[in-house]
C-alpha positions in Angstrom: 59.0 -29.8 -56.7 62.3 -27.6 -56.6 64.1 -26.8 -59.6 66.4 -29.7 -60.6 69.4 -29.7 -62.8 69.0 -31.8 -66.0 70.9 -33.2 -68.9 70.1 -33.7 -72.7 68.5 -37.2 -72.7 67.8 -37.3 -69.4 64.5 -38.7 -68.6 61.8 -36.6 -66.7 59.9 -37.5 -63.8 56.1 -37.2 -64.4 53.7 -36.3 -61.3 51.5 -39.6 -59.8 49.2 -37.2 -59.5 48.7 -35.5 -62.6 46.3 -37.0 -64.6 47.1 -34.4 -67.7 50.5 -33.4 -68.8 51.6 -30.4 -70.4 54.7 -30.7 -71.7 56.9 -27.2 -72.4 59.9 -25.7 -73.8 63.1 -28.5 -73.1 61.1 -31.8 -72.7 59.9 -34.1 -75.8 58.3 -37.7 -75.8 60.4 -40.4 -75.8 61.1 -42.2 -78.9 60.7 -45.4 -77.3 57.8 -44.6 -76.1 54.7 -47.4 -75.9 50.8 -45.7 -76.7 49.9 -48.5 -74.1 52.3 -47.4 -71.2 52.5 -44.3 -69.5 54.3 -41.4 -71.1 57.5 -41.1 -71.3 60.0 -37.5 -71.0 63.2 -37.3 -71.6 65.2 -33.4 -71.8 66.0 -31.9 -74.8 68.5 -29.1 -73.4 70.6 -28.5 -70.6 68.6 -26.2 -67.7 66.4 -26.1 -64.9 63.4 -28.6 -64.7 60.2 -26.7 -63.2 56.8 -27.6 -62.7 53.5 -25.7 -62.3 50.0 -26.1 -61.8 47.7 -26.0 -64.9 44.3 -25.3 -66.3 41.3 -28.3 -65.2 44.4 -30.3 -62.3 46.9 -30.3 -64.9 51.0 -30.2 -64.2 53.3 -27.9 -66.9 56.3 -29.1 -67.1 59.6 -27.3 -68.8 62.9 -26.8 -68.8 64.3 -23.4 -68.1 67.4 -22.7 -69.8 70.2 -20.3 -69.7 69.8 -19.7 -73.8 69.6 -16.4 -75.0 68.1 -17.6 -78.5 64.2 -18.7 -78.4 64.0 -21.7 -79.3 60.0 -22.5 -80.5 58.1 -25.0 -78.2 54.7 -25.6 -79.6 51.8 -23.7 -77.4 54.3 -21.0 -76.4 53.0 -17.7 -77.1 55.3 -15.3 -79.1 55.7 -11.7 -80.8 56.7 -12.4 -84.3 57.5 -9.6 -87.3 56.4 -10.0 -90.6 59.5 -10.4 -93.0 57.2 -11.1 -96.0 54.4 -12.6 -97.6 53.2 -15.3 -100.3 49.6 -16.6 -101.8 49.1 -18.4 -98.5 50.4 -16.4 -95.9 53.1 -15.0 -94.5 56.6 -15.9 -92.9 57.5 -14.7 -89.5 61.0 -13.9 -87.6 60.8 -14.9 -83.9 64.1 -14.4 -83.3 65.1 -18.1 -83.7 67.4 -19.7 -85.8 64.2 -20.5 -88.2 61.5 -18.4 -89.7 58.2 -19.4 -88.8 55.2 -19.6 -91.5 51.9 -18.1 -90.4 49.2 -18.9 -92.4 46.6 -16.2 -93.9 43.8 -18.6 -93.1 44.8 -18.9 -89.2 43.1 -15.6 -88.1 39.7 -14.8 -86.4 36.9 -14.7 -89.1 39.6 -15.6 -91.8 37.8 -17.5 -95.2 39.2 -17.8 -98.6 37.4 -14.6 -99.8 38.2 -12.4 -96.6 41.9 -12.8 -95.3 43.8 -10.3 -93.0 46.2 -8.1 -95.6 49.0 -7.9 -93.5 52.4 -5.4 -94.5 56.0 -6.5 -93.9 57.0 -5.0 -90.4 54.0 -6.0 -89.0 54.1 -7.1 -85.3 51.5 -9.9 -84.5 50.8 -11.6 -81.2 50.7 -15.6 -81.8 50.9 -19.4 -80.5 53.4 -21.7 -81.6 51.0 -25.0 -83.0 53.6 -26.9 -84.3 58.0 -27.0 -84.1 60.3 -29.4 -85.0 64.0 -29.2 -85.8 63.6 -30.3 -89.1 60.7 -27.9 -90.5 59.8 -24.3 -89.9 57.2 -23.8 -86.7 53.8 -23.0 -87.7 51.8 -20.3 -86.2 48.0 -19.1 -85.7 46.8 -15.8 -84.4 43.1 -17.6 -82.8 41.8 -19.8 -80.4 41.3 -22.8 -82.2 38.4 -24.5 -79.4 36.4 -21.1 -79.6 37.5 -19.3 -83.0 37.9 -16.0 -81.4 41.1 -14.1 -81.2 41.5 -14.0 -77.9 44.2 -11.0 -78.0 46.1 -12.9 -81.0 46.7 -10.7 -84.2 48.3 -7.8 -84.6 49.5 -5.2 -82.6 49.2 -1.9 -83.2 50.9 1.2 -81.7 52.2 0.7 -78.4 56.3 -0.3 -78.3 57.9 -3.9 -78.4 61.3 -4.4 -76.2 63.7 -7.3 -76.3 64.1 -9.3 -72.7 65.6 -11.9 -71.6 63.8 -15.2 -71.7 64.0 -15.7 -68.2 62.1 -12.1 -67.3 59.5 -13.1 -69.9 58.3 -16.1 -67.7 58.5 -13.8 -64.9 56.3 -11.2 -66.2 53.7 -14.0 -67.0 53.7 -15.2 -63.7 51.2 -13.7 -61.2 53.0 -13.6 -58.3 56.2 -11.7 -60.3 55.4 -8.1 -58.3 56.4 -5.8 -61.1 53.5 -5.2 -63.5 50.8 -5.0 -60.7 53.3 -2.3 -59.6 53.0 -0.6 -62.9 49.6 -1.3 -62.8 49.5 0.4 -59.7 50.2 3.8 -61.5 48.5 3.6 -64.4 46.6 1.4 -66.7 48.2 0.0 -70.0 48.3 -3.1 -72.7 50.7 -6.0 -72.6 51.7 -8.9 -74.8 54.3 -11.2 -73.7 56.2 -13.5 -75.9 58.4 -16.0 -74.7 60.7 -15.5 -77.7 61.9 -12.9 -75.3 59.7 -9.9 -77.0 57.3 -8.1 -75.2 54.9 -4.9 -76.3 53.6 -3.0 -74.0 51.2 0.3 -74.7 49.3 2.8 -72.3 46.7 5.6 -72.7 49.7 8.7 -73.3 53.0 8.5 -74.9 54.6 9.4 -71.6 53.3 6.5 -69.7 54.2 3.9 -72.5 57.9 5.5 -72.6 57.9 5.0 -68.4 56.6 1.3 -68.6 59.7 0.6 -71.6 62.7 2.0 -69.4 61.4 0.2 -66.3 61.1 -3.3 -67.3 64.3 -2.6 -69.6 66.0 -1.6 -66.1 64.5 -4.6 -64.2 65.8 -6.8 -67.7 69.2 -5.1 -67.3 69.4 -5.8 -63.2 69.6 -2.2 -62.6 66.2 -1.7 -60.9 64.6 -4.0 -58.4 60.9 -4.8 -58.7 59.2 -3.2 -55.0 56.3 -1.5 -55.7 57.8 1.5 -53.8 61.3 1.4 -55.9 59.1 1.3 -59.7 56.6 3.9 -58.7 59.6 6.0 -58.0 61.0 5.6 -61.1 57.6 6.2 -63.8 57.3 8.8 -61.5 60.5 10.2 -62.3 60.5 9.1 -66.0 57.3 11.0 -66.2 58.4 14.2 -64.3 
Protein backbone atom coordinates (compact mmCIF):
# COMPACT_ATOMS: atom_id res chain seq x y z
CA UNK A 1 0.00 0.00 0.00
CA UNK A 2 1.43 3.59 -0.84
CA UNK A 3 2.07 5.97 1.81
CA UNK A 4 -1.07 7.80 2.79
CA UNK A 5 -1.57 11.06 4.46
CA UNK A 6 -3.21 10.92 7.89
CA UNK A 7 -4.81 12.95 10.58
CA UNK A 8 -4.77 12.69 14.52
CA UNK A 9 -7.85 10.49 15.19
CA UNK A 10 -8.03 9.26 12.06
CA UNK A 11 -8.81 5.70 11.95
CA UNK A 12 -6.33 3.10 10.21
CA UNK A 13 -7.12 0.57 7.81
CA UNK A 14 -5.94 -2.92 8.88
CA UNK A 15 -4.91 -5.56 6.11
CA UNK A 16 -7.74 -8.62 5.36
CA UNK A 17 -4.96 -10.45 5.17
CA UNK A 18 -2.95 -10.00 8.08
CA UNK A 19 -3.78 -12.27 10.60
CA UNK A 20 -1.08 -10.48 13.14
CA UNK A 21 -0.75 -6.83 13.59
CA UNK A 22 2.08 -4.96 14.73
CA UNK A 23 1.22 -1.75 15.55
CA UNK A 24 4.28 1.16 15.51
CA UNK A 25 5.27 4.63 16.24
CA UNK A 26 1.83 7.03 15.34
CA UNK A 27 -1.05 4.43 15.70
CA UNK A 28 -2.79 3.30 19.16
CA UNK A 29 -5.90 1.14 19.87
CA UNK A 30 -9.01 2.60 19.80
CA UNK A 31 -10.63 3.44 23.01
CA UNK A 32 -13.81 2.25 21.82
CA UNK A 33 -12.51 -0.63 21.05
CA UNK A 34 -14.60 -4.25 21.59
CA UNK A 35 -12.16 -7.49 22.76
CA UNK A 36 -14.87 -9.32 20.68
CA UNK A 37 -14.57 -7.34 17.36
CA UNK A 38 -11.73 -6.87 15.29
CA UNK A 39 -9.15 -4.30 16.28
CA UNK A 40 -9.53 -1.05 15.97
CA UNK A 41 -6.55 1.94 14.86
CA UNK A 42 -6.91 5.23 14.91
CA UNK A 43 -3.56 7.87 14.34
CA UNK A 44 -1.97 9.50 16.96
CA UNK A 45 0.08 12.16 14.93
CA UNK A 46 0.09 13.80 11.75
CA UNK A 47 2.41 11.87 8.93
CA UNK A 48 2.79 9.23 6.51
CA UNK A 49 0.94 5.89 7.07
CA UNK A 50 3.27 2.88 5.87
CA UNK A 51 3.04 -0.74 5.99
CA UNK A 52 5.58 -3.57 5.85
CA UNK A 53 5.84 -7.14 6.03
CA UNK A 54 6.74 -8.77 9.36
CA UNK A 55 8.17 -11.70 11.20
CA UNK A 56 5.77 -15.37 10.91
CA UNK A 57 2.96 -13.30 7.83
CA UNK A 58 2.70 -10.37 9.96
CA UNK A 59 1.84 -6.52 8.64
CA UNK A 60 3.82 -3.38 10.69
CA UNK A 61 2.13 -0.70 10.57
CA UNK A 62 3.31 3.06 11.52
CA UNK A 63 3.15 6.36 10.95
CA UNK A 64 6.09 8.28 9.67
CA UNK A 65 6.23 11.71 10.78
CA UNK A 66 8.06 14.83 10.02
CA UNK A 67 9.05 15.33 14.03
CA UNK A 68 12.37 15.95 14.81
CA UNK A 69 11.89 14.85 18.59
CA UNK A 70 11.53 10.85 19.20
CA UNK A 71 8.77 10.23 20.56
CA UNK A 72 8.95 6.43 22.42
CA UNK A 73 6.70 3.69 20.76
CA UNK A 74 6.92 0.57 22.68
CA UNK A 75 9.13 -2.22 20.75
CA UNK A 76 11.26 0.46 19.08
CA UNK A 77 14.76 0.00 19.55
CA UNK A 78 16.76 2.98 20.91
CA UNK A 79 20.39 4.33 22.04
CA UNK A 80 19.76 5.79 25.42
CA UNK A 81 22.59 7.65 27.93
CA UNK A 82 22.68 7.06 31.36
CA UNK A 83 21.91 10.42 33.32
CA UNK A 84 21.98 8.50 36.65
CA UNK A 85 21.16 5.79 38.91
CA UNK A 86 19.08 4.61 41.97
CA UNK A 87 18.64 1.11 44.16
CA UNK A 88 16.69 -0.26 41.26
CA UNK A 89 18.17 0.93 38.26
CA UNK A 90 18.84 3.60 36.33
CA UNK A 91 17.12 6.48 34.28
CA UNK A 92 17.78 7.03 30.65
CA UNK A 93 17.74 10.23 28.19
CA UNK A 94 16.46 9.21 24.70
CA UNK A 95 16.21 12.41 23.61
CA UNK A 96 12.40 12.76 24.22
CA UNK A 97 10.57 15.00 26.17
CA UNK A 98 10.63 12.19 29.06
CA UNK A 99 13.39 10.20 30.72
CA UNK A 100 13.03 6.67 30.47
CA UNK A 101 13.71 4.21 33.52
CA UNK A 102 15.79 1.10 32.86
CA UNK A 103 15.69 -1.33 35.24
CA UNK A 104 18.95 -3.04 36.85
CA UNK A 105 17.08 -6.30 36.74
CA UNK A 106 16.35 -6.09 32.80
CA UNK A 107 19.76 -7.28 31.56
CA UNK A 108 21.08 -10.70 30.32
CA UNK A 109 22.08 -12.99 33.41
CA UNK A 110 20.83 -10.02 35.79
CA UNK A 111 19.60 -11.52 39.63
CA UNK A 112 19.31 -9.71 42.71
CA UNK A 113 22.88 -10.59 43.77
CA UNK A 114 24.61 -10.02 40.30
CA UNK A 115 23.36 -6.71 38.52
CA UNK A 116 25.25 -4.82 35.67
CA UNK A 117 27.06 -1.59 37.56
CA UNK A 118 26.57 0.77 35.12
CA UNK A 119 28.32 4.74 35.27
CA UNK A 120 26.51 7.92 34.30
CA UNK A 121 27.43 8.57 30.50
CA UNK A 122 26.99 5.17 29.68
CA UNK A 123 25.61 4.47 26.20
CA UNK A 124 23.32 1.26 26.11
CA UNK A 125 21.47 -0.31 23.18
CA UNK A 126 17.65 -1.05 24.26
CA UNK A 127 13.79 -1.80 23.37
CA UNK A 128 11.16 0.35 24.36
CA UNK A 129 8.57 -2.31 26.48
CA UNK A 130 6.30 0.10 27.60
CA UNK A 131 5.26 4.22 26.81
CA UNK A 132 2.56 6.18 27.56
CA UNK A 133 1.98 9.95 27.76
CA UNK A 134 1.31 9.93 31.26
CA UNK A 135 4.39 7.80 32.70
CA UNK A 136 8.05 7.46 31.85
CA UNK A 137 8.73 4.56 29.08
CA UNK A 138 10.35 1.59 30.48
CA UNK A 139 13.28 -0.10 28.92
CA UNK A 140 15.16 -3.69 28.87
CA UNK A 141 18.52 -4.36 27.40
CA UNK A 142 17.42 -8.59 26.60
CA UNK A 143 15.29 -10.63 24.70
CA UNK A 144 12.67 -11.41 26.97
CA UNK A 145 11.35 -15.01 24.86
CA UNK A 146 15.03 -16.27 24.92
CA UNK A 147 16.85 -14.32 27.88
CA UNK A 148 19.91 -13.50 25.89
CA UNK A 149 21.05 -10.11 24.97
CA UNK A 150 20.76 -10.31 21.60
CA UNK A 151 23.20 -7.14 21.02
CA UNK A 152 21.19 -5.11 23.86
CA UNK A 153 23.45 -3.60 26.67
CA UNK A 154 26.05 -1.39 26.45
CA UNK A 155 28.16 -0.11 24.00
CA UNK A 156 31.45 0.31 24.24
CA UNK A 157 34.01 2.28 22.12
CA UNK A 158 32.97 2.96 18.74
CA UNK A 159 31.16 6.71 18.14
CA UNK A 160 27.32 7.61 18.49
CA UNK A 161 25.98 10.36 15.85
CA UNK A 162 22.67 12.12 15.88
CA UNK A 163 20.31 11.55 12.58
CA UNK A 164 17.37 12.36 11.50
CA UNK A 165 14.45 9.99 12.32
CA UNK A 166 13.67 9.52 8.92
CA UNK A 167 17.53 8.16 7.87
CA UNK A 168 17.23 5.90 10.94
CA UNK A 169 14.43 3.82 9.36
CA UNK A 170 16.35 3.92 6.28
CA UNK A 171 19.50 2.54 7.54
CA UNK A 172 17.40 -0.41 9.10
CA UNK A 173 15.87 -1.16 6.04
CA UNK A 174 17.63 -3.71 3.71
CA UNK A 175 17.11 -2.51 0.66
CA UNK A 176 18.51 1.32 1.83
CA UNK A 177 22.03 0.89 -0.44
CA UNK A 178 24.27 2.78 1.92
CA UNK A 179 25.71 0.50 4.66
CA UNK A 180 26.15 -2.58 2.33
CA UNK A 181 28.18 0.13 0.54
CA UNK A 182 30.19 0.81 3.62
CA UNK A 183 30.22 -2.64 4.09
CA UNK A 184 31.67 -3.00 0.87
CA UNK A 185 34.92 -1.36 2.09
CA UNK A 186 35.33 -2.52 5.22
CA UNK A 187 33.78 -4.35 8.08
CA UNK A 188 32.38 -2.54 11.18
CA UNK A 189 29.54 -2.51 14.24
CA UNK A 190 26.23 -0.83 14.13
CA UNK A 191 23.38 -0.05 16.48
CA UNK A 192 20.49 1.90 15.22
CA UNK A 193 18.06 3.65 17.39
CA UNK A 194 15.09 5.15 16.19
CA UNK A 195 15.38 7.95 18.73
CA UNK A 196 17.45 9.17 15.91
CA UNK A 197 21.01 7.91 17.51
CA UNK A 198 23.08 5.62 15.89
CA UNK A 199 26.73 4.09 17.00
CA UNK A 200 28.69 2.81 14.70
CA UNK A 201 32.49 1.19 15.34
CA UNK A 202 35.10 -0.53 12.95
CA UNK A 203 38.42 -2.43 13.41
CA UNK A 204 40.84 1.13 13.24
CA UNK A 205 40.06 4.55 14.33
CA UNK A 206 40.34 5.67 10.68
CA UNK A 207 37.63 3.58 9.38
CA UNK A 208 35.20 4.47 12.29
CA UNK A 209 36.02 8.30 11.61
CA UNK A 210 35.12 7.54 7.58
CA UNK A 211 31.78 5.64 8.39
CA UNK A 212 30.76 8.98 11.02
CA UNK A 213 31.30 11.78 8.21
CA UNK A 214 29.52 9.61 5.54
CA UNK A 215 26.24 8.80 6.99
CA UNK A 216 26.51 12.45 8.66
CA UNK A 217 26.85 13.68 4.88
CA UNK A 218 24.01 11.37 3.59
CA UNK A 219 21.97 12.79 7.14
CA UNK A 220 22.82 16.30 6.03
CA UNK A 221 21.82 15.76 2.05
CA UNK A 222 25.20 16.43 0.94
CA UNK A 223 26.24 12.94 -0.23
CA UNK A 224 24.15 10.56 -2.22
CA UNK A 225 24.15 6.87 -1.22
CA UNK A 226 25.73 4.91 -4.80
CA UNK A 227 28.09 2.54 -3.87
CA UNK A 228 30.49 4.21 -6.34
CA UNK A 229 29.81 8.02 -4.72
CA UNK A 230 30.52 6.44 -0.70
CA UNK A 231 33.49 4.42 -1.57
CA UNK A 232 34.85 7.56 -3.00
CA UNK A 233 34.47 9.37 -0.15
CA UNK A 234 35.93 6.67 2.97
CA UNK A 235 38.39 6.53 0.45
CA UNK A 236 39.09 9.98 0.58
CA UNK A 237 38.35 10.36 4.33
CA UNK A 238 40.96 7.69 4.85
CA UNK A 239 43.68 9.01 2.42
Amino acid sequence: MAATLVLPGDQIPIPSTSRNIIIGPGIAAADNASPSSAPALVATRLGMLHTGKGKEKSQKVWIEGNSKRYIPAQKDMVLGVIIARHSEGYRVDLGSAQMAQLDALSFEGATKRSKPNLKVGTLVFARVISASRDMEPELECFDANTGKSDGFGELKGGVMINCTLQLCRQLLNRNYPLLPAIASAFPFEISIGLNGRVWLKAETVSETLAMKRVIEGVNDGVLGVEEAAVKAKIQEYMA
